[in-house]
Structures are given as structure tokens and as C-alpha cells.
C-alpha positions in Angstrom: 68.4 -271.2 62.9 70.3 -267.8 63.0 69.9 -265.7 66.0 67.8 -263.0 63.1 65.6 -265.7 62.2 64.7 -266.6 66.1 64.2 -263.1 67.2 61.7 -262.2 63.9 58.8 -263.9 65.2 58.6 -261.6 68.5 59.7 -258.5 66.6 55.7 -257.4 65.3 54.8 -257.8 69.1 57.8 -255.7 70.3 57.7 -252.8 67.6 53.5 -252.9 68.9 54.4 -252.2 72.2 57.5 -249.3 71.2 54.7 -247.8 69.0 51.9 -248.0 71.8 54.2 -246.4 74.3 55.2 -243.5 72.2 51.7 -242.6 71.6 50.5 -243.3 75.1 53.7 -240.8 76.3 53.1 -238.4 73.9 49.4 -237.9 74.9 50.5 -238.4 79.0 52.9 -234.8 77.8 51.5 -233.0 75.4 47.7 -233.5 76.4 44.7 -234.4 73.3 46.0 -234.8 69.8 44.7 -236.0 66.5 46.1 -238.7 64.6 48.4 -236.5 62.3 49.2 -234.6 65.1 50.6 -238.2 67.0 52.2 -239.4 63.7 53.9 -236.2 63.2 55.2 -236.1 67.0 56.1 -239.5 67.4 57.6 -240.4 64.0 55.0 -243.0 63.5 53.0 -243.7 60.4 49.6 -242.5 60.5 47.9 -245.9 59.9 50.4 -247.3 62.6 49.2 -245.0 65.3 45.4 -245.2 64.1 45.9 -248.9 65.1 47.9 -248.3 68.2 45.2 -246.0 69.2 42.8 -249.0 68.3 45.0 -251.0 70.9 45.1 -248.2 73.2 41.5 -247.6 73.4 40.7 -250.8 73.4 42.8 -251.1 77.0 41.1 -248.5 78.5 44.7 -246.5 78.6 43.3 -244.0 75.8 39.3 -242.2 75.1 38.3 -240.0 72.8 38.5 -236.0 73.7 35.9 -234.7 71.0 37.0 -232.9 67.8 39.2 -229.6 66.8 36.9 -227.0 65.4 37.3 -223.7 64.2 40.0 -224.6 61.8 39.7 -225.1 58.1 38.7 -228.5 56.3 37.6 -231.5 58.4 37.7 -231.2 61.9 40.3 -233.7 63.7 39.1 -236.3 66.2 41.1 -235.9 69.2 42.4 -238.4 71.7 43.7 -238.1 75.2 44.8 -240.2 78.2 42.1 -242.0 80.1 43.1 -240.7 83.6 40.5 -242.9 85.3 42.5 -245.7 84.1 44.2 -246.9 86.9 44.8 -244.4 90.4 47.8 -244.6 92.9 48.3 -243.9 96.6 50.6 -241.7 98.2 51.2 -241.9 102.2 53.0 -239.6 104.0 53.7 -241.3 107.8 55.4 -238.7 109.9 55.9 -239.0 113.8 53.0 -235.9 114.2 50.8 -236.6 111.1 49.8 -239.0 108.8 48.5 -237.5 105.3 47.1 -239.7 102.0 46.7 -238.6 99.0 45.0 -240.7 96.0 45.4 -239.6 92.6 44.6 -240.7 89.1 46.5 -241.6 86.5 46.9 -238.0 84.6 47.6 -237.5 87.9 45.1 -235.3 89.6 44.7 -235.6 93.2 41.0 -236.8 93.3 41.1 -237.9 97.4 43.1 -236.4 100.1 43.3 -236.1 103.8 45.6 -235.2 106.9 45.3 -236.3 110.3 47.4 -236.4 113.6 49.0 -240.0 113.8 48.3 -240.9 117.8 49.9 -244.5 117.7 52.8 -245.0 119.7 53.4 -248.5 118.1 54.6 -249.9 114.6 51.6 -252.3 114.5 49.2 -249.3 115.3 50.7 -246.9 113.5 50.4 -249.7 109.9 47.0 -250.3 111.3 46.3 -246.6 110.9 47.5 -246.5 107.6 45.5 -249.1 106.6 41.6 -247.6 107.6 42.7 -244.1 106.7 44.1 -245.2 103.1 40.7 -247.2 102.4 38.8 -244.3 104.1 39.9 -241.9 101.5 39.9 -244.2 98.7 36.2 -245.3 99.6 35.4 -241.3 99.4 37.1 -240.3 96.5 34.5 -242.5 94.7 37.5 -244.7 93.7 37.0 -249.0 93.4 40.1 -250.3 95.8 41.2 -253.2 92.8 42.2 -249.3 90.6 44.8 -248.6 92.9 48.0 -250.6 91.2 50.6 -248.5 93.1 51.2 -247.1 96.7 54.4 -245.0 97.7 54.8 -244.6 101.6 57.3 -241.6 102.3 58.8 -242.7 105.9 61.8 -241.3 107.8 64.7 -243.2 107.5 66.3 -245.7 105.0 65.0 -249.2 103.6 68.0 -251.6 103.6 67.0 -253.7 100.4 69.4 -256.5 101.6 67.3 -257.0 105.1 64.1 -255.1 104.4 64.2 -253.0 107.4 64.3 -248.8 108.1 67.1 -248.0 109.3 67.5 -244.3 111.0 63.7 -243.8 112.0 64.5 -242.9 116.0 61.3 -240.7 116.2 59.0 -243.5 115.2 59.0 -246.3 117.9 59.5 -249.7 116.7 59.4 -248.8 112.6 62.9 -250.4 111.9 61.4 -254.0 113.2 61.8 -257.2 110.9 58.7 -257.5 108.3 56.9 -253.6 108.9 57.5 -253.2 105.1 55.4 -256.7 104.3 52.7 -255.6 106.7 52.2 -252.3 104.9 52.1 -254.0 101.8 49.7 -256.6 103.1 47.6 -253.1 104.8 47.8 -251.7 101.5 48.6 -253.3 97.9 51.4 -255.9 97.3 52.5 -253.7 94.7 54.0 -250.6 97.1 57.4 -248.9 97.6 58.8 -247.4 100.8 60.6 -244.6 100.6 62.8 -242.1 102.7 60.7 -239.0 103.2 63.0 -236.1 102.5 64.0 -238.1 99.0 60.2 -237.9 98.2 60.1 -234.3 99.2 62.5 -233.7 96.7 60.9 -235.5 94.0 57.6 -233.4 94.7 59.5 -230.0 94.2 61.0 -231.2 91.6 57.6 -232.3 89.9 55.7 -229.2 91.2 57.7 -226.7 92.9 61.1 -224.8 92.8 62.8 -227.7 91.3 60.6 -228.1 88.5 63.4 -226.0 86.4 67.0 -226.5 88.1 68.8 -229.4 87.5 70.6 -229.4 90.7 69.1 -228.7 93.9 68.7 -230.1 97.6 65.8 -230.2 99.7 66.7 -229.8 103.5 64.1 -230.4 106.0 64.0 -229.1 109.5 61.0 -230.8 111.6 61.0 -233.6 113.9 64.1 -234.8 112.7 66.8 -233.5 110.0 67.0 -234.8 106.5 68.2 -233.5 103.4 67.4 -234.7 99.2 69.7 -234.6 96.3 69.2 -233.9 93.1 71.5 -233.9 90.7 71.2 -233.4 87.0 67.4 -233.6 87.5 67.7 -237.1 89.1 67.6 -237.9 92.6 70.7 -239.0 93.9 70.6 -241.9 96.8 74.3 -243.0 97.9 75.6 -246.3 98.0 73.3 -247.4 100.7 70.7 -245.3 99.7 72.2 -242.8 102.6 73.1 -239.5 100.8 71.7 -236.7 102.5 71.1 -237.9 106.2 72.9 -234.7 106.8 71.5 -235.2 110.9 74.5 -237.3 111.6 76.9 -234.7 110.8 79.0 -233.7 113.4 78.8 -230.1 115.3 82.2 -228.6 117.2 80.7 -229.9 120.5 77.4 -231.3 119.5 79.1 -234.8 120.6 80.5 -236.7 118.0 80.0 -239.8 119.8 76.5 -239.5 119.9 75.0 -241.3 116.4 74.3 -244.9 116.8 71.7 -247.4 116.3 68.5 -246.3 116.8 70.0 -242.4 118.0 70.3 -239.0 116.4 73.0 -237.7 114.9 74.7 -234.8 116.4 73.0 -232.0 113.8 69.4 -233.6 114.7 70.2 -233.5 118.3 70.9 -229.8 118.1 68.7 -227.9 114.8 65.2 -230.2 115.2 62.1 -229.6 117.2 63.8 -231.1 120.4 67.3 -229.1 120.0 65.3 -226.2 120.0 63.4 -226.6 123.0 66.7 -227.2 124.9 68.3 -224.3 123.3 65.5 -222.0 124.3 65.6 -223.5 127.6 69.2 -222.6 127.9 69.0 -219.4 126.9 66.0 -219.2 129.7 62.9 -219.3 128.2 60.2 -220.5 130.8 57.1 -222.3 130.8 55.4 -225.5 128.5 57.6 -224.7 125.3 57.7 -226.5 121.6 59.6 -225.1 118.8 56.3 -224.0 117.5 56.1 -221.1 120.1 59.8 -220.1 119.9 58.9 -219.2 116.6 55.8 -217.6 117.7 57.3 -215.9 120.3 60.4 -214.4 118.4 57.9 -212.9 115.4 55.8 -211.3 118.4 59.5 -209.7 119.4 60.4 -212.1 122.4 64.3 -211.2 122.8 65.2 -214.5 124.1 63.3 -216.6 121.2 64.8 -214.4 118.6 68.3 -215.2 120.1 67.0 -218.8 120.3 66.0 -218.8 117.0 69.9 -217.0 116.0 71.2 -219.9 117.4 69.4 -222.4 115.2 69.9 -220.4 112.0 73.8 -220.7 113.0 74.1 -224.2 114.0 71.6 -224.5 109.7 74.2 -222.3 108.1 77.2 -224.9 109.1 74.9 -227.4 107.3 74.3 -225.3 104.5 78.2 -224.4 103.9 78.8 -227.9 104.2 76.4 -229.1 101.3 77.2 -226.0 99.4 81.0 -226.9 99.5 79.7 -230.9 98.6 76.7 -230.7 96.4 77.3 -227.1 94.8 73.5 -227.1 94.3 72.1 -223.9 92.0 69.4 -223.8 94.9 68.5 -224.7 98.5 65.1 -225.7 99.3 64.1 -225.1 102.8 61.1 -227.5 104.1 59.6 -229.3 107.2 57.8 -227.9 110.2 60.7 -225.6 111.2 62.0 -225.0 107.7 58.6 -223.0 107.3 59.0 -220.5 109.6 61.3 -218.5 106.6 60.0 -214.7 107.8 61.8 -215.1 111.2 64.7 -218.0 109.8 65.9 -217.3 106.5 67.7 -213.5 107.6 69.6 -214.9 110.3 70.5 -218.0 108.2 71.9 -215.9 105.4 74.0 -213.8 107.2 75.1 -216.9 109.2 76.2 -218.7 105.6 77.6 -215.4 104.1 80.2 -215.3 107.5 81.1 -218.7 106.7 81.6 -219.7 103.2 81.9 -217.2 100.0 79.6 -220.4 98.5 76.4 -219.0 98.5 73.1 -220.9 97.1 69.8 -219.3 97.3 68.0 -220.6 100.0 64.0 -220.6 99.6 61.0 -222.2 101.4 59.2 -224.8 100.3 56.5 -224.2 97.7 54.6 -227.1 98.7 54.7 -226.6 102.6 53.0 -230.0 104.1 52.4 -231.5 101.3 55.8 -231.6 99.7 56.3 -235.9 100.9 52.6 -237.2 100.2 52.7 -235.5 96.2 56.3 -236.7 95.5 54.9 -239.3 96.3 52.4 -239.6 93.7 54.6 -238.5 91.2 56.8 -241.3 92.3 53.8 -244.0 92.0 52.6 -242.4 88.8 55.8 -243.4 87.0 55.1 -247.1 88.0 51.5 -247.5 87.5 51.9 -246.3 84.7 54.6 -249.1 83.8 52.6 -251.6 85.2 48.9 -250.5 83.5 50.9 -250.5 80.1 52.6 -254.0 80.7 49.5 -255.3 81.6 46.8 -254.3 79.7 48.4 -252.7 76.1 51.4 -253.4 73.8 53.3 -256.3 75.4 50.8 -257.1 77.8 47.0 -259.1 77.8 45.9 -257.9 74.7 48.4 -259.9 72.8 
């Protein structure tokens, strides 16, 4: 038997599921569209995409959106993607908060909540997770078995080769052999993990400033330091998945030896929440301080927290020449708890770059403040489930 003649039998069942899937994308893009409308997009014959529509429907992946009047002759029937078809989970676990978002599969945010994370433990903090996640899936009116897709955004990096975080010092015990199968088992078996600043970049890219340049970086400033990459409209990850830990570069003085296992690096030591503090206190500012009222105090005018705050855009703008010098990013994207204070940072900062490099990338705030991790996120999750409802229920999948 030639290796034509083996192949033909599958072929029908293969050029089904191309045809299924370039109807299904087209309607996931473009929004409702008639049959002639598809066939003419998509390059398909119109009896071939009446019948993958048949399919489609028939999966629950595809419903009927009502007709286009006000045109002459017959008015078209219209079809759209069934949102409701399948909904995924987003989880943003931060050392202060914890926020979930559900969405469907059109991706509209249909549950979402934020709330201060109080466990000081891995196994309390998955345990969290867990009744919050179900809590707002119960709420949003959503069945649990439609959730085919969770994406938890969590400082540090997943080693694939041990299954461990690596780099989470601000979350006590999250690096420990098996947390990632425990979330899975709080959650759904079918769930990524993912470093948070990477899935802050993927949400401005999908919604924000980054929705339009190809290359841009997403630096946060909060508890800890971290920094995305995109590149030609793709994130970029590193050999190790590393690229952009930008907290363990060095600073003239900041201690080079410092970084190790389960430590900071010398930049998150010095320009995070807890750098701050010490600066301010340095600089002798009294009293219960946080970073939160350094900023407070140097919009009210405080002398010494507007020097602070110098400080820390000076010690941001050798980051920012650094990455400018590497990356040569059309844009800089300025996020986290710190990174939002932009009225009293973002002056400073520029003047700080502009004595330093003659490389100078916009630098902006974050359109998506908080919510920048939990909705990329979803868009992360949406480009799986959306794999996994097709493979499963259309073209190559069940319906066979």
C-alpha cells in the first residue's frame, strides 16, 4: 500500500476538522456572519461551511444570532460563537491579594473577585484558592464541569524539568515539591502556572497599550520586581523560562553577592516595597511607614518622601537603560503596586533615563492597574479551552 493510499481514508476527517476550525475562528474574530459571508472569508465552499456549521452547532461551539435585515433580497441567517460553551478561570496569587476571574468562552468576564490573601503557608494559601475559585464560579451562575481551563499567574518561575517555582521569596513555602499538583487537584487537572509579570504582559497585550506594538516590556514594581517581554507580538520566556527577572540585576553597591536560593536579587532588594521603606528610613522618615505612604506623603509635598521617592526613580532608570540597551522595546509599560503611582514617579524617572542613556522608550502606566495578571490570564486560558472544546467536541473530536 502506498503511503497516498494509507493516509486517504483519514483525509475527509482531517479536511472536516481544518474546515470546522476556519469557521469557528472566523466567527471567534469577526463576530456573527452568514453563510456567504463565512464562505467568502474563509475560502470555503458554501455547502462545505453550511455543513461545518451543521457540525458546529450541533457541538454546542456555534448558535444562531437571528437574521440581517434592512438589506435588499432575502435576509441572511446569522451565526455566532456560543460563548456559554465552555468558561475558563484566571487566578491571580500575589503575596497581598488573591483575585479570580471567570470568563466565558467569547471571553467576557461573567465572575470576578479580589480579596486580601491572609495565609502565611503554601497549603493555606492553595486552600484559599480552592474555596474562593468555587465561590465565584458558584455565583457567576456557572456549572463547575464548564470550566475546561485554569491559568494561575504566580511569582516566580515553573521549572518544567522538576515542577517546582523557583524565585517566589515573598510567598513562604510556594517553591515546595508537588504545590503545582495540589492546585491542580484544588482546581481542574487541566491548569497552567505561570510567572505573573509574563501574564501581565499578555493582558496588555490583549487589552491594553500593547494591543498595537509589537515589542514592548511590562515592568512591575510591587512586592517584588519582575519584568515581561514581548517581542514581535509574542512573549519571549528565555532558555529557562527566566527572561525578564530583571530583580537579580546587579546595582553599583546594592551587593552583588546577595541573590541566591530563596533571596532577592540586588534590584528587588533596593526598588520594591521593602527597599523603599529602608530608603525612606535612611533618608529619616519617622514613624509606621509602607511604600504606600512615601507615595502619599511626597504628593502631599513631604520633602524627604519626594527625595525618597528620587531615589527610587534613579535606582528604575538604571533598569530602564539596561532593558532599553537589551530589548530596544518601542514602549515601556509601568505596572504593580508602586509602578502605579506614575503622577509622583514617571518625572523623576525620565529625567533619571534621559541623564543616562540617549535610548529613550516611552514609559507609561499600566492601562489595566490590578487587573493586568488575573485578565492575561484569561486570555492565556481562552487560547486553550478553546483547543481543548474544539478537539473534543467538533471536527476531530467526539462527533466523529
Amino acid at each position: 500500500m502506498s503511503a497516498d493510499e494509507h493516509l486517504r481514508p483519514g483525509r475527509p476527517r482531517l479536511l472536516r476538522a481544518i474546515n470546522e476550525r476556519a469557521v469557528l475562528e472566523r466567527l471567534r474574530a469577526g463576530g456573527p456572519a452568514s453563510r456567504t459571508e463565512l464562505a467568502a472569508s474563509t475560502g470555503v465552499s458554501k455547502p462545505t461551511v453550511g455543513q461545518a456549521l451543521a457540525n458546529l452547532e450541533r457541538a454546542g461551539l456555534v448558535r444562531s444570532a437571528g437574521q440581517r435585515t434592512g438589506e435588499r433580497g432575502r435576509s441572511a441567517l446569522l451565526y455566532e460563537l456560543d460563548p456559554t460553551a465552555a468558561h475558563v478561570v484566571g487566578v491571580d496569587v500575589g503575596r497581598s491579594w488573591v483575585r479570580v476571574a471567570i470568563a466565558d468562552l467569547g471571553g467576557a468576564v461573567v465572575g470576578r473577585r479580589d480579596e486580601r490573601n491572609p495565609a502565611r503557608s503554601a497549603g493555606a494559601l492553595v486552600a484559599r484558592v480552592h474555596a474562593l475559585v468555587r465561590d465565584v464560579v458558584a455565583e457567576s451562575g456557572v456549572a463547575w464541569e464548564d470550566v475546561v481551563h485554569a491559568v494561575v499567574g504566580s511569582p516566580g518561575v515553573l521549572d518544567p524539568a522538576t515542577g517546582r517555582l523557583r524565585y517566589a521569596p515573598n510567598l513562604p513555602g510556594w517553591g515546595r515539591p508537588g504545590l503545582v499538583d495540589e492546585l491542580r487537584g484544588a482546581l481542574t487537572p487541566s491548569l497552567a502556572i505561570d510567572n505573573d509579570t509574563n501574564l501581565a504582559a499578555l493582558g496588555e497585550r490583549a487589552y491594553g497599550h500593547g494591543r498595537d506594538v509589537a515589542d514592548f516590556v511590562y515592568l512591575s514594581i510591587g512586592t517584588g520586581v519582575g519584568m515581561g517581554i514581548v517581542v514581535g507580538g509574542e512573549l519571549y520566556r528565555g532558555a529557562r523560562g527566566a527572561a525578564g527577572e530583571v530583580g537579580f540585576l546587579p546595582l553599583a553597591g546594592g551587593g552583588l553577592g546577595a541573590a541566591g536560593p530563596g533571596k532577592a536579587g540586588a534590584v528587588e532588594e533596593a526598588v520594591a516595597a521593602g527597599g523603599i521603606v529602608r530608603t525612606g528610613r535612611a533618608m529619616g522618615m519617622k514613624g509606621a511607614l509602607s511604600a504606600e505612604r512615601i507615595f502619599n506623603a511626597a504628593s502631599a509635598g513631604d520633602a524627604t518622601a519626594r527625595a525618597t521617592v528620587e531615589r527610587e526613580a534613579d535606582r528604575l532608570a538604571v533598569v530602564v537603560a539596561a532593558v532599553a540597551a537589551i530589548v530596544d522595546p518601542e514602549l515601556i509599560v509601568l505596572g504593580g503596586g508602586i509602578g502605579a503611582n506614575a503622577d509622583v514617579l514617571l518625572p523623576h524617572l525620565q529625567d533619571a533615563v534621559a541623564a543616562l542613556t540617549p535610548l529613550r522608550p516611552p514609559v507609561v502606566l499600566s492601562a489595566l492597574g490590578a487587573d493586568a495578571i488575573v485578565l492575561g490570564a484569561i486570555a492565556t486560558a481562552l487560547d486553550t479551552a478553546r483547543d481543548l472544546v474544539f478537539s473534543e467536541r467538533a471536527g476531530d473530536g467526539r462527533l466523529g
